[in-house]
Residue, then its C-alpha position, 0 to 999 in steps of 0.5 A: x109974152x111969148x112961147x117958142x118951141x125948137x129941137x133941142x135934140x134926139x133921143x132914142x130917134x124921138x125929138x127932144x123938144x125946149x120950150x123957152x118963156x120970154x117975159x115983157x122984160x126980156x127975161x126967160x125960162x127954157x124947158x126940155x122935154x127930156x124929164x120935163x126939165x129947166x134947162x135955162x133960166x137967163x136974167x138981166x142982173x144990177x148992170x142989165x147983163x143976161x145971167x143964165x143961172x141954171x147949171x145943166x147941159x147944152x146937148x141930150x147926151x150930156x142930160x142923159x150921161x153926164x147928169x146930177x139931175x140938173x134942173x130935172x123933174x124927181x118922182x114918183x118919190x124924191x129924195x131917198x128911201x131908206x133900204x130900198x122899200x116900204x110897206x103898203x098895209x101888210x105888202x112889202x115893196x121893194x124898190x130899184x137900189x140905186x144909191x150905194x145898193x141901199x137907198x132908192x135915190x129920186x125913184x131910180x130917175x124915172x121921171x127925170x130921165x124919160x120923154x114928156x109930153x107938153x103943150x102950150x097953155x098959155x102965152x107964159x105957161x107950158x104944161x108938161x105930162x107923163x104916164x108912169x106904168x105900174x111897177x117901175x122901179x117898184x113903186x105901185x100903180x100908174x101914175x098921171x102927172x102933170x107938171x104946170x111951169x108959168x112964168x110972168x112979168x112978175x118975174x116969178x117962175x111958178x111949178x104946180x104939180x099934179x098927180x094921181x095913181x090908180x093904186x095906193x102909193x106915196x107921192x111926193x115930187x120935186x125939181x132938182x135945179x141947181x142954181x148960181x145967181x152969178x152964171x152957170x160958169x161963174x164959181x162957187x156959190x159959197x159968197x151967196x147969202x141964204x135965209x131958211x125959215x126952218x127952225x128944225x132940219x131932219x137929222x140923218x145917218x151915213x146913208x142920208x137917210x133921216x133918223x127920225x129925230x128933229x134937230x133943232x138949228x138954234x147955234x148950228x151951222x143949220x141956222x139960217x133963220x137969219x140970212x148969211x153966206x153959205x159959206x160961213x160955216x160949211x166948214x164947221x165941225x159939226x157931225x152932220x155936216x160931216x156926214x154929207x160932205x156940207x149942206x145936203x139936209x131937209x130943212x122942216x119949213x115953219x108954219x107948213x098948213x099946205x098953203x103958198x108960204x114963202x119958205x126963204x131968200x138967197x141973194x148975191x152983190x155980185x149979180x144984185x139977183x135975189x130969188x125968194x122961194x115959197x112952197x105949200x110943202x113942209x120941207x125943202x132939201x138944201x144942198x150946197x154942190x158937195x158932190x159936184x165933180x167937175x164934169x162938163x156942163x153948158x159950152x164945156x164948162x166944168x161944174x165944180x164942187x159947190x158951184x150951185x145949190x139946190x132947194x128941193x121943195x119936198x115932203x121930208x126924205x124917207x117918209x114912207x118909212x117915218x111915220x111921224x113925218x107929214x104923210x105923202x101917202x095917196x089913196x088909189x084915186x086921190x090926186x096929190x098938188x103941190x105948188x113951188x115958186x122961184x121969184x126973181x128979183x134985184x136986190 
């Protein structure tokens, strides 16, 4: 096991710093400092072949410009927020209206767009953490996080999050990863088979925002209790699907008591790569690429539409303003935790 620090470049005349894990087996995880970022994740396939998976950037300008919060760290509050506010008691807050200029999307990108600070914890961990200042984007206090990545000869890549503001507010973070088990620049993910654990999904407006009603899967395109291709059925004429252009939806995890649950499996022949998630959260938003436009990623490379996925391990979008969700609200000093883990393997 080993930890290695180099430049991965500048921003703002500071040094953006990649620390890259590299297990016993020669597999590893790259992050940047720049959103406390997964910039990598490289793993040998069927054939012993290096596969890096990560859809991202090579260079800071391409995080900072170019960016669909590729790998990156989302909070204060991930997701989307419905009308750009929410109430604290009998305060309105309005927050930065970044999507459409009515939704507030993944906080404004605070978190993912400024520079943490990291220190090596151990021989396969790096922890990462950020200040965030009272009022940005117009979400109340200041909040400490810190954002634990270990990853072990288990090959399973463990994110534990950490939090605590010293006002009253909602919490709930995320990392917006887009994977490809095949290779960043290998095609859609459309032939890769995928298994939720979810008998319900968050039914949503034309704004993405949840509509309060739980839908249940059963024959819907939503079902993935059982594994199938993502592309069987993300075709289907079905008005949520047309909503969001494909999969983009909360899916309501089951069986959610604020433990270590494995959550699914999305698998490819191709690779033989299989990754299990787990999550102690009650939600994970699965979106298949749908808006992914071409633009040039790692060595150039053109992310096209559906050429990577996302399971964003969540509280449900909107849930400051549901009141039947699962609560992600935080009194002034009550850390909020959470842990994910992406566990890699060969079919």
């Amino acid at each position: 096991m080993a930890v290695e620090r180099d430049v991965f470049g500048e921003l703002n005349g500071k040094p953006v710093y990649r620390y890259t894990i590299t297990n016993n087996n020669e597999n590893s995880v790259g992050i940047i400092t720049l959103g406390a970022t997964l910039q990598s994740i490289v793993l040998k396939d069927k054939n012993g072949a290096a596969r890096d998976i990560l859809l991202g950037f090579d260079t800071v300008e391409g995080y900072m410009t170019l960016s669909n919060y590729q790998g990156a760290t989302v909070g204060p509050v991930c997701n989307r927020i419905g009308g750009a506010s929410f109430m604290i008691g009998e305060k309105k807050y309005e927050l930065t209206a970044n999507e459409k200029d009515v939704t507030c999307l993944h906080s404004g990108g605070e978190f993912s767009f400024t520079l943490w600070n990291a220190v090596v914890v151990d021989a396969d961990a790096v922890e990462f953490s950020y200040v965030s200042p009272d009022g940005v984007n117009g979400f109340p206090g200041e909040t400490k996080t810190t954002v634990l990545f270990t990853f072990g000869d288990d090959d399973a890549l463990r994110i534990r999050y950490r939090a605590v503001s010293d006002r009253d507010t909602f919490l709930n973070l995320t990392n917006h990863a887009y994977f490809n088990l095949n290779g960043y620049d290998a095609g859609t993910i459309l032939d890769h088979e995928m298994r939720i654990n979810a008998d319900f999904i968050t039914a949503v407006d034309s704004f993405s925002i949840p509509t309060g009603e739980l839908m249940s899967v059963e024959n819907t395109p939503f079902d993935f209790r059982v594994a199938k291709k993502i592309g069987k059925e993300i075709e289907a004429d079905h008005a949520q699907l047309a909503l969001t252009g494909g999969y983009d939806h909360n899916f309501c995890l089951n069986g959610c008591d604020g433990t270590l649950k494995e959550a699914g499996c999305v698998s490819s022949e191709d690779s033989g790569l299989k990754m299990k998630f787990y999550t102690t959260l009650p939600g994970v938003q699965f979106y298949a690429g749908n808006y992914l436009g071409g633009r040039p990623g790692k060595e150039g490379k053109p992310m096209e539409k559906r050429t990577g996925f996302c399971l964003e391990t969540q509280f449900y979008p909107d849930t400051p303003n549901q009141p039947s969700f699962p609560s992600c609200f935080f009194k002034a000093g009550e850390a909020y935790s959470s842990e994910t883990v992406y566990e890699f393997g060969l079919i």
